[in-house]
N, C-alpha and C positions, 0 to 999 in steps of 0.2 A: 790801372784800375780794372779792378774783373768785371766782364761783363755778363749779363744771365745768357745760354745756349739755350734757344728756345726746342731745337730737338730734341733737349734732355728732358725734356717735359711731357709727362706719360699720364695718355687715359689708358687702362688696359683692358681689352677684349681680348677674347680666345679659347681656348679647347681643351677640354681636360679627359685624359687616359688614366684610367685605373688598370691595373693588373694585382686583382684580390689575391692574396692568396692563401688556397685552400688545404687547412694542413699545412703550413708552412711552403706550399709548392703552387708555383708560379700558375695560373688560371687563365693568363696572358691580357693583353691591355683589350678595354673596351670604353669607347666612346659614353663618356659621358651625358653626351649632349647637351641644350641649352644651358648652360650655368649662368645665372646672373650675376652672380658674388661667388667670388676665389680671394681668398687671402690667407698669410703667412702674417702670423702676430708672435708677438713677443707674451708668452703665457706665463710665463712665471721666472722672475729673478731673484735670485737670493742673493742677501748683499752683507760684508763683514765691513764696521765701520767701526776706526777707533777713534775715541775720544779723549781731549785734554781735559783730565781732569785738576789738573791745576787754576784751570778759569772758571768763576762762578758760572759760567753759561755755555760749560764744555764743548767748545767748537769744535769740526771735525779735523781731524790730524790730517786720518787717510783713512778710504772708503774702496776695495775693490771688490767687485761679482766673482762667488764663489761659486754659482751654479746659473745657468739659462736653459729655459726649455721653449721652442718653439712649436707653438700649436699653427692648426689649419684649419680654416673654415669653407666648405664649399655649401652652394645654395643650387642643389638640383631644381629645374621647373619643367623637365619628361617625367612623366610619370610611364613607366615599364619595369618589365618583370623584374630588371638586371637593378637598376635604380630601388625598386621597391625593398627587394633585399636587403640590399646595403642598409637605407632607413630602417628595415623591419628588426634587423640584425639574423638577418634568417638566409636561406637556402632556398634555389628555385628547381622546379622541376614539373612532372607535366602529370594530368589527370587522361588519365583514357577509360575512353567506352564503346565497345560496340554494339554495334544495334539491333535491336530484337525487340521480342514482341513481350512485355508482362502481362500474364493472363491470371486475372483474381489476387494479385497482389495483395496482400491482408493489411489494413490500419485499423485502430479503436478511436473512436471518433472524439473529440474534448466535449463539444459543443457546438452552438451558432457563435457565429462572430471568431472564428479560430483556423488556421489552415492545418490542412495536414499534408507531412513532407512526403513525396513519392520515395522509392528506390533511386529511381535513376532520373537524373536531369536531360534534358531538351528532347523532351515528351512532344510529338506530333501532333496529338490529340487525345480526348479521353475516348475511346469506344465505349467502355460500359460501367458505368458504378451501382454496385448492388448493395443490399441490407439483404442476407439471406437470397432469398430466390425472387425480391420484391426490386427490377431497375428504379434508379431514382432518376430526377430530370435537371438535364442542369438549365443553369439559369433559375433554379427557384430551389432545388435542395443541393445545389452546388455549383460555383464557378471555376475556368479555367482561361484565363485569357491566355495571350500568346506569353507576356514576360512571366506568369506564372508556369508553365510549364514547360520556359526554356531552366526556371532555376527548380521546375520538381516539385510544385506545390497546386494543390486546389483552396479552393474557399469554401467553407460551410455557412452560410450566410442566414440571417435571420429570417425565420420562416418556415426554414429547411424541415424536410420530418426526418433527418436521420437524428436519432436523438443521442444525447452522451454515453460513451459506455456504447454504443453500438460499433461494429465489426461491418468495417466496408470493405466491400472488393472489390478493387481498379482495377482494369484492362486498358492498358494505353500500348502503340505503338514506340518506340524512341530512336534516336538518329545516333549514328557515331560521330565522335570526336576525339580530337588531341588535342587541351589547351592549359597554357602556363599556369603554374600553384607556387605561390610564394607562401614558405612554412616559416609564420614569424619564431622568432626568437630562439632559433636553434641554433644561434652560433654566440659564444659566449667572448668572440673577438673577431672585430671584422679589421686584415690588418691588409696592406699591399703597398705597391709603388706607385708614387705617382707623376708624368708628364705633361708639365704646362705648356701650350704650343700658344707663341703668345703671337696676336694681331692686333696692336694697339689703335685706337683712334687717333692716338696723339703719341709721337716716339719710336725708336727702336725697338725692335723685337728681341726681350728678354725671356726667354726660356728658362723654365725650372725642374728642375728633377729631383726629384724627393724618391729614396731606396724603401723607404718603408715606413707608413704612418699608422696609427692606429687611430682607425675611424667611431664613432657612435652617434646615434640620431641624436638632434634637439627640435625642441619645440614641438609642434606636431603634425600630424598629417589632416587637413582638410577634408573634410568627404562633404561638406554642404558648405560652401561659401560662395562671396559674391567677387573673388578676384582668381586669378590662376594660382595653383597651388606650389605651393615650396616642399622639395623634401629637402631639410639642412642638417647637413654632417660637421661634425668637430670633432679634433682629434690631437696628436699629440706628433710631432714629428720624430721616430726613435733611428737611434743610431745603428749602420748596418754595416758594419765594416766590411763582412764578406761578400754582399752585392757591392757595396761601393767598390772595391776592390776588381771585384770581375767587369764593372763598367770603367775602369780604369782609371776611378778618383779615390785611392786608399787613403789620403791624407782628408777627404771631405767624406765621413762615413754619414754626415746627418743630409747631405744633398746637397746641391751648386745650384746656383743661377750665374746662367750662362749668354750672353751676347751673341743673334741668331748669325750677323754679318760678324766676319774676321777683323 
């Protein structure tokens, strides 16, 4: 009588490598970090079934799968540049500035109750806002707190006398910087390989290597919620004979899952 192997029996934890690639050329693997759901489903089967039709209730003859396609789900919960990407379906790269002094800087004012955007971001401080040759005062015809003038913005607040339609001149100090910009939706396929490095709670360590999946977001991204956020990818797992081949599995071009111990 067979008995159940309880080592065969798998919770799976572990780590997942992406290598995007960009332009069809390898970007090389990057850590995914925390994933709390990784899985390989069974996405769509197409089945040819014939039927007796000599029996009122034409039972099946013979039924075989003429097509299979394997999709992938991953559930990012980092949120960074690298990660944002991927979900955006975009490109990362970097904003710079260096720092100097804007003197009289020109905006047209909307109204009370409206901000208006500086030039340049992570503003020091305001040294002077004029109407004409008349300084205004802040705290009663304009605000700048610190998170306002690290994203470039004042407040014109009820009360203010600078009135609509007027021409303000800012004199701020600003700081330099270099930091990450993710430009969504500039890529019309997010495709790459991927490697599961498996640390199960429960079982052997099975490894997966997938030559090349084609990724796209679901669901959405969070920006006010009461849990940690998920970016979740779905995709399609496609065949790659010529990476499979250069890793030295040409007869598996859709990918292996492979047993970590000989």
């Amino acid at each position: 009588m067979y008995a159940p192997i309880g080592a065969e029996s798998f919770i799976g934890k572990g780590t997942v490598l992406l290598d995007r690639y960009i332009a069809g050329v390898s970007d090389g693997f990057c850590h995914l970090g925390n994933c709390t759901a990784v899985s390989i489903e069974a996405a769509n089967i197409e089945k040819k079934t014939l039927k007796d039709a000599t029996q009122a209730l034409a039972p099946t003859i013979k039924e075989v799968v003429t097509a299979v396609e394997f999709g992938i789900k991953i559930a990012m919960r980092q949120m960074n540049s690298y990660n944002l990407a991927l979900f955006g379906m975009g490109t990362t790269g970097s904003t710079v500035q260096t720092g100097a002094t804007a003197t009289d800087e020109s905006h047209t004012s909307i109204g009370v109750d409206r901000f208006v955007r500086l030039n340049k971001n992570h503003a020091s401080s305001i040294t002077t806002v004029t109407v004409g040759v008349t300084p205004k005062t802040a705290g009663t015809d304009y605000l700048a707190t610190t998170e306002m003038l690290q994203r470039g913005l004042i407040y014109i607040p009820a009360g203010s006398t600078i009135a609509p339609g007027a021409t303000i001149l800012v004199t701020y100090p600003y700081t330099s910087f270099t930091k990450p910009v993710i430009k969504l939706a500039t890529s019309s396929t997010v495709e790459g390989g991927l490697h599961f490095f498996s640390d199960p709670s429960a079982g052997e360590d099975w490894d997966v290597r997938i030559w090349n999946a084609s990724l796209a977001p679901e669901g959405s991204l969070e920006l006010i919620g009461e849990d940690y956020n998920t970016l979740n990818l779905s995709g399609k797992i496609q065949a790659d004979v010529v990476r499979a081949t250069a890793a030295g599995y040409s007869d598996a071009p859709n990918g292996i899952v492979e047993r970590l111990s000989a």
